[in-house]
Chimera marker file (.cmm) of the C-alpha trace (Angstrom):
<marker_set name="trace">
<marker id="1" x="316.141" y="179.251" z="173.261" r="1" g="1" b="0" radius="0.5"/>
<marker id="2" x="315.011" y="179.221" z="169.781" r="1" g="1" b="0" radius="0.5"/>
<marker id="3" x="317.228" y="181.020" z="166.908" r="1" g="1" b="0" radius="0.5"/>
<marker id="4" x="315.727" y="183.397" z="164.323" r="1" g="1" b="0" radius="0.5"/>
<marker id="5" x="316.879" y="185.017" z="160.928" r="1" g="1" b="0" radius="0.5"/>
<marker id="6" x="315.931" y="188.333" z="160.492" r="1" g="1" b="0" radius="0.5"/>
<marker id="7" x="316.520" y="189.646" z="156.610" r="1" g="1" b="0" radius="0.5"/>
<marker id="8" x="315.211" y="193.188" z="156.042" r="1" g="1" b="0" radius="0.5"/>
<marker id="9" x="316.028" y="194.549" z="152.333" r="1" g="1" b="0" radius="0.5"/>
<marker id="10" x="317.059" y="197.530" z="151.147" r="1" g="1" b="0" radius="0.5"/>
<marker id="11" x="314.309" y="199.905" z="149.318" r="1" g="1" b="0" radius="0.5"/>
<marker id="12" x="316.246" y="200.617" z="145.912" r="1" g="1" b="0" radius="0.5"/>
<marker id="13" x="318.504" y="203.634" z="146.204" r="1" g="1" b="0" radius="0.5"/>
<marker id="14" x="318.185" y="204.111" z="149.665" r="1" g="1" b="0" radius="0.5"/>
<marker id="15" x="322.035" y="204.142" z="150.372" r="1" g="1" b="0" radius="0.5"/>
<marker id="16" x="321.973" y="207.826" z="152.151" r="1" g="1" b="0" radius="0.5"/>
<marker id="17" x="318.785" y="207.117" z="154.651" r="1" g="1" b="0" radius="0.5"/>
<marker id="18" x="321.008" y="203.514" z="155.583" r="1" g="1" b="0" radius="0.5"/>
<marker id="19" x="323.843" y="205.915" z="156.047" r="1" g="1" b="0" radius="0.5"/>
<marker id="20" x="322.001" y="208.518" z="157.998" r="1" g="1" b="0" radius="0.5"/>
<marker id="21" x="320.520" y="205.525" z="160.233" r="1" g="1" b="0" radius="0.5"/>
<marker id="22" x="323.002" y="203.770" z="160.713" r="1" g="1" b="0" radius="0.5"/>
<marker id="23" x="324.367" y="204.888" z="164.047" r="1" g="1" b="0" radius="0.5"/>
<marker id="24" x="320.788" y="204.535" z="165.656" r="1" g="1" b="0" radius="0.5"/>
<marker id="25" x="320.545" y="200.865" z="164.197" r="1" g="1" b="0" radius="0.5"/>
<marker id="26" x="324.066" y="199.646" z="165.589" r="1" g="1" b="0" radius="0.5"/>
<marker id="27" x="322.571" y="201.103" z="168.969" r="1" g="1" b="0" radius="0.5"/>
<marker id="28" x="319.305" y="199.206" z="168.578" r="1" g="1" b="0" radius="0.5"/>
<marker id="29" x="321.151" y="195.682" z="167.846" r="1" g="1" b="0" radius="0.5"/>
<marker id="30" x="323.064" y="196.311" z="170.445" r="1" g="1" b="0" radius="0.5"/>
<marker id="31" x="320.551" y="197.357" z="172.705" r="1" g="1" b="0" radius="0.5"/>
<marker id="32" x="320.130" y="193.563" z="174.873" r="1" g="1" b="0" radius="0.5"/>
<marker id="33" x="316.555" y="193.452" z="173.507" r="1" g="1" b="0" radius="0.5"/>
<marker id="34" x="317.290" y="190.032" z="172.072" r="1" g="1" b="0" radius="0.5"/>
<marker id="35" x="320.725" y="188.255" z="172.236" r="1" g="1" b="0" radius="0.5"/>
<marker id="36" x="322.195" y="189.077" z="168.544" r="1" g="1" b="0" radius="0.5"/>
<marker id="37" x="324.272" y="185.756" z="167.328" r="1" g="1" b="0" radius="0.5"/>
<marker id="38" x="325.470" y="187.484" z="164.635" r="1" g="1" b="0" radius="0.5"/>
<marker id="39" x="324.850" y="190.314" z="162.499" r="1" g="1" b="0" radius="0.5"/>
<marker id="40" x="325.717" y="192.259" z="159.559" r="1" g="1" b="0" radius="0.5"/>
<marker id="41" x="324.710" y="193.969" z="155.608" r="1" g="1" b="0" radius="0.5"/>
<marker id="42" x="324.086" y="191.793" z="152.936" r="1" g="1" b="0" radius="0.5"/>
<marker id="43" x="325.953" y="192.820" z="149.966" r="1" g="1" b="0" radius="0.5"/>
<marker id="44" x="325.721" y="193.241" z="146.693" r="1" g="1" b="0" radius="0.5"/>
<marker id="45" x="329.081" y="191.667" z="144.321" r="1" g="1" b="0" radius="0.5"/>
<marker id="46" x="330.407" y="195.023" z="144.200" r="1" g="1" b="0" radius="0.5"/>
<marker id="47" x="330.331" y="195.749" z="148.129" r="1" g="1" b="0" radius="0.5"/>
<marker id="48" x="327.148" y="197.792" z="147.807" r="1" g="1" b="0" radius="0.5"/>
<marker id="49" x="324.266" y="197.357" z="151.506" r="1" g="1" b="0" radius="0.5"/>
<marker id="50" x="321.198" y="196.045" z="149.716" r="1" g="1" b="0" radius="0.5"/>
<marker id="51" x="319.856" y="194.853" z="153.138" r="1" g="1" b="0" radius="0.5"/>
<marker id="52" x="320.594" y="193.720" z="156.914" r="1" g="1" b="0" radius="0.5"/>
<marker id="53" x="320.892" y="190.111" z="158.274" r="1" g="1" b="0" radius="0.5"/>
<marker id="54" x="321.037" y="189.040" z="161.708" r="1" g="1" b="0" radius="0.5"/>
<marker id="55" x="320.953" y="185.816" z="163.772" r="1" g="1" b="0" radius="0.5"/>
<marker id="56" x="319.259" y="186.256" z="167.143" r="1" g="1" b="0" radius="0.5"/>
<marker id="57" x="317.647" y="184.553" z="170.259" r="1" g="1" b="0" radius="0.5"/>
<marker id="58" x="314.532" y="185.287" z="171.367" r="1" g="1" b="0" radius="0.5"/>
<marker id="59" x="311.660" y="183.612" z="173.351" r="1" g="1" b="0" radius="0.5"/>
<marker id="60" x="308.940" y="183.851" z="170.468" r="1" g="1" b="0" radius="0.5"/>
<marker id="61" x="308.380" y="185.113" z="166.680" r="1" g="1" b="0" radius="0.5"/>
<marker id="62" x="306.639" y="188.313" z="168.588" r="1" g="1" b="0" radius="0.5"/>
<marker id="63" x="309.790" y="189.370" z="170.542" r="1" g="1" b="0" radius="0.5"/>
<marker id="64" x="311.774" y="188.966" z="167.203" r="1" g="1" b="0" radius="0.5"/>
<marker id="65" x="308.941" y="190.804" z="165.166" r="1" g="1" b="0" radius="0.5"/>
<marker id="66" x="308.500" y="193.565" z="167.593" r="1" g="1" b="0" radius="0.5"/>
<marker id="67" x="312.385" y="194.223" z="167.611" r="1" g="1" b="0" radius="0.5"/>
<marker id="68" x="312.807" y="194.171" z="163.521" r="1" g="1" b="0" radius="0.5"/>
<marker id="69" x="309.722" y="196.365" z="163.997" r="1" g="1" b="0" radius="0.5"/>
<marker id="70" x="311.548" y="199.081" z="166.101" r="1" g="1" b="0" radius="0.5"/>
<marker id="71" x="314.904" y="199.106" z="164.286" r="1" g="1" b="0" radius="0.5"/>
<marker id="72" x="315.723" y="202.630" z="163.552" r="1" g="1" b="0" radius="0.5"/>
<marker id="73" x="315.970" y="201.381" z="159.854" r="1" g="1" b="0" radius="0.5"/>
<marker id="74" x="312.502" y="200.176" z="160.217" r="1" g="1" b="0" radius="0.5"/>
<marker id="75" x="311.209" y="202.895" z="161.391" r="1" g="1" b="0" radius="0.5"/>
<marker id="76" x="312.750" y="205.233" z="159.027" r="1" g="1" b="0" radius="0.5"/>
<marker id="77" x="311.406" y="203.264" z="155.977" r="1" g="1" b="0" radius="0.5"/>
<marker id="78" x="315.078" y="201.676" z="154.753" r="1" g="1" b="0" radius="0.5"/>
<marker id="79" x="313.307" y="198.177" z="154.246" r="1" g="1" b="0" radius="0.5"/>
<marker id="80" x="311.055" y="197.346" z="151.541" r="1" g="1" b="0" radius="0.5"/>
<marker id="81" x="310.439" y="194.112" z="153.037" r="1" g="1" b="0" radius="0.5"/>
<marker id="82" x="311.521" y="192.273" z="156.593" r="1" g="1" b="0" radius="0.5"/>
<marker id="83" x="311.811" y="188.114" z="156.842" r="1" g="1" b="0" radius="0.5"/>
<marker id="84" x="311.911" y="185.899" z="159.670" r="1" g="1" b="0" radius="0.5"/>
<marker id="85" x="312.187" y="182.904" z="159.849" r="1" g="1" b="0" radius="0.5"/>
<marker id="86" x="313.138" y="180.494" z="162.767" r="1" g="1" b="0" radius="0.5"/>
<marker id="87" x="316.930" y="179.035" z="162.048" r="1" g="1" b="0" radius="0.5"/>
<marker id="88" x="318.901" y="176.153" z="163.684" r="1" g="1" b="0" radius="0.5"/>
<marker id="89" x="322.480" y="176.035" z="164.051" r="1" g="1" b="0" radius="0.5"/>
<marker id="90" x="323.945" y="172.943" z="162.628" r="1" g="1" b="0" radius="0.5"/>
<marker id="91" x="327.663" y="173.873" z="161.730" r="1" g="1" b="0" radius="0.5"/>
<marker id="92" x="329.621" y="173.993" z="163.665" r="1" g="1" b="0" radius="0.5"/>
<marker id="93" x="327.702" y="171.579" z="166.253" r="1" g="1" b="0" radius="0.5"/>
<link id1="1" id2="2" r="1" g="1" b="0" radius="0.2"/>
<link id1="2" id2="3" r="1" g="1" b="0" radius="0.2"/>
<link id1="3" id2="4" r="1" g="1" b="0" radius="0.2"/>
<link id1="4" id2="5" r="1" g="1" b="0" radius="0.2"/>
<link id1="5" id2="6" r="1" g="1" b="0" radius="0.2"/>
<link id1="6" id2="7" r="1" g="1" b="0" radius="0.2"/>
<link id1="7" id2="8" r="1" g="1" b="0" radius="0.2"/>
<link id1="8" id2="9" r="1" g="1" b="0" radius="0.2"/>
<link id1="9" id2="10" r="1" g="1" b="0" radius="0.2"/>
<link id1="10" id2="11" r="1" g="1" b="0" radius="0.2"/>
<link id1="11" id2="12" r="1" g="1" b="0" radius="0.2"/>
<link id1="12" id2="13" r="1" g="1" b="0" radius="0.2"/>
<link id1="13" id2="14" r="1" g="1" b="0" radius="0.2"/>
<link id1="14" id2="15" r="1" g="1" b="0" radius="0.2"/>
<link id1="15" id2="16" r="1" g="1" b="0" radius="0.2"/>
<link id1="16" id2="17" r="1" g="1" b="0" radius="0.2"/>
<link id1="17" id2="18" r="1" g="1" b="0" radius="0.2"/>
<link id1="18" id2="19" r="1" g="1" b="0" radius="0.2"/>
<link id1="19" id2="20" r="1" g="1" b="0" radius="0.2"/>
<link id1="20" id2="21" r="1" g="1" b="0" radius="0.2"/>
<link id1="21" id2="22" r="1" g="1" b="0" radius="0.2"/>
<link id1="22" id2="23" r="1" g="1" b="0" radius="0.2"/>
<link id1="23" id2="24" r="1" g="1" b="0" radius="0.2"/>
<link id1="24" id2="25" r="1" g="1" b="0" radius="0.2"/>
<link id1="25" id2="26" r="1" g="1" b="0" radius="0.2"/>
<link id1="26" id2="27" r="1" g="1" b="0" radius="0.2"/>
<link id1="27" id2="28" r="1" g="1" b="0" radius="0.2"/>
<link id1="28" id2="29" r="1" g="1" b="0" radius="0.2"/>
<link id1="29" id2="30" r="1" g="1" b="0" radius="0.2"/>
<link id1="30" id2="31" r="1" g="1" b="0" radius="0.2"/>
<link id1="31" id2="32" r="1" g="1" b="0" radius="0.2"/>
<link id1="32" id2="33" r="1" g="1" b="0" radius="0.2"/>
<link id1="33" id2="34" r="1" g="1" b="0" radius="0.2"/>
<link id1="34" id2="35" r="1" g="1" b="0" radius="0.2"/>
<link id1="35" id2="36" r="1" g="1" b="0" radius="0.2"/>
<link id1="36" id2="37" r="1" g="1" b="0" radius="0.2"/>
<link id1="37" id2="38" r="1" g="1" b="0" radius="0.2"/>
<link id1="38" id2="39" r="1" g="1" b="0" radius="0.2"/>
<link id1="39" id2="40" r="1" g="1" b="0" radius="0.2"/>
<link id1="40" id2="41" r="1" g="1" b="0" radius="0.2"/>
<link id1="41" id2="42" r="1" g="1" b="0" radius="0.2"/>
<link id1="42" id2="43" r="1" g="1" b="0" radius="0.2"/>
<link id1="43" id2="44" r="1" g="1" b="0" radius="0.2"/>
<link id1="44" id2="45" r="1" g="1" b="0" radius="0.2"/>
<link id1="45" id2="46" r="1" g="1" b="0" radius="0.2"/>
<link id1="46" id2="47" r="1" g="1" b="0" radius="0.2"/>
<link id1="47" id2="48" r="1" g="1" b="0" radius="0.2"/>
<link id1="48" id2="49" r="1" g="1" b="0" radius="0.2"/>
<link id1="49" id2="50" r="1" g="1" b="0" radius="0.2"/>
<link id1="50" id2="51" r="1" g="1" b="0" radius="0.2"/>
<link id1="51" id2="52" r="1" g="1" b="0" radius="0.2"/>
<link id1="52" id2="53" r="1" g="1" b="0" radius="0.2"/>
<link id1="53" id2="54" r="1" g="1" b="0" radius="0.2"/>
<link id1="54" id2="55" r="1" g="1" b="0" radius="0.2"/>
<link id1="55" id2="56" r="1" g="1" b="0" radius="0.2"/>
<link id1="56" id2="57" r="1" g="1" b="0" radius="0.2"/>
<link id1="57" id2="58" r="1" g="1" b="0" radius="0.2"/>
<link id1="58" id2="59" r="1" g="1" b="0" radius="0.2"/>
<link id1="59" id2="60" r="1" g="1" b="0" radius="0.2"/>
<link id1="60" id2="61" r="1" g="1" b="0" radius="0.2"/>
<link id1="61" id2="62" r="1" g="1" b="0" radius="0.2"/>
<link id1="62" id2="63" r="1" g="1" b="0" radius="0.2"/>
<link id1="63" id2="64" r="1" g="1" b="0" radius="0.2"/>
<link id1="64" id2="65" r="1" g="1" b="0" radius="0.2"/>
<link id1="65" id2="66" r="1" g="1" b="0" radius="0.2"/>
<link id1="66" id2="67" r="1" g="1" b="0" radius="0.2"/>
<link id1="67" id2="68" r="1" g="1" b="0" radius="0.2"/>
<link id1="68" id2="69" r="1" g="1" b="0" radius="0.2"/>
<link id1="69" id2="70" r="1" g="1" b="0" radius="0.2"/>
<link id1="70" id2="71" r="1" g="1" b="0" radius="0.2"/>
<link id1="71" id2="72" r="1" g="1" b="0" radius="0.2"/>
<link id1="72" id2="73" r="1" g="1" b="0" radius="0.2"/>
<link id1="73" id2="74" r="1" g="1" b="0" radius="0.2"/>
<link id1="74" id2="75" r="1" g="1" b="0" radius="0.2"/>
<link id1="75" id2="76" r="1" g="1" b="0" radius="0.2"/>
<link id1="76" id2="77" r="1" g="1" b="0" radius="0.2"/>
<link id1="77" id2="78" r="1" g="1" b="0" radius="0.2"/>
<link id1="78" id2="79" r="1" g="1" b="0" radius="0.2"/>
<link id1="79" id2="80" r="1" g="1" b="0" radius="0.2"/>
<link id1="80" id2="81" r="1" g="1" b="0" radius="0.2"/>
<link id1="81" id2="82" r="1" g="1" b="0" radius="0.2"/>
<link id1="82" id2="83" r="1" g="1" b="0" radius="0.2"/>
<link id1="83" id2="84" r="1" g="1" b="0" radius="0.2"/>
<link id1="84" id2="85" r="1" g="1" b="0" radius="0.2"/>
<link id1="85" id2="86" r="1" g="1" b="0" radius="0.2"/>
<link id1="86" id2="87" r="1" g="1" b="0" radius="0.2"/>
<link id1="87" id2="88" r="1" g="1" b="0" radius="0.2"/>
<link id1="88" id2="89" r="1" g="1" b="0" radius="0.2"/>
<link id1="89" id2="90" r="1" g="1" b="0" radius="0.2"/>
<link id1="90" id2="91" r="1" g="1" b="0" radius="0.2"/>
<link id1="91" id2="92" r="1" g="1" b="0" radius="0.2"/>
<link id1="92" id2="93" r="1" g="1" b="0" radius="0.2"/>
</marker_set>
């Protein structure tokens, strides 16, 4: 099953809706909708969420999309812009 990266980043100061989100979000990943590798915020050097990464499995680009798509951070309007793009584990083999 194909691998895809999902990057959505952080609207500037938008560190109180993330906050306020965040609980619906961590349900959402969790949900089973698509197997999530791995997950987590990308961070500025001083520890500050300037966005949201995550590793999944999916069938297809339009299982991925429509799950970024219905992230509760999505949805509230956290992300000023979402990439995907498909990714291939190389390390460790």
């Amino acid at each position: 099953m194909p691998h895809f990266l999902i990057q959505g980043w952080d609207k500037p100061n938008s560190q109180d809706l993330r906050a306020a989100t965040r609980p619906e979000h961590l349900r959402h990943v969790n949900s089973g909708q698509v197997k999530v590798v791995i997950a987590g915020p990308m961070l500025t050097d001083d520890g500050q969420p300037i966005g949201s990464m995550l590793v999944v499995e999916a069938e297809s680009r339009a299982e991925v999309e429509a799950f970024a798509n219905a992230d509760p951070y999505a949805k509230a309007g956290l992300f000023g812009r979402i990439d995907i793009l498909v990714w291939r584990q190389v390390i460790p083999a």
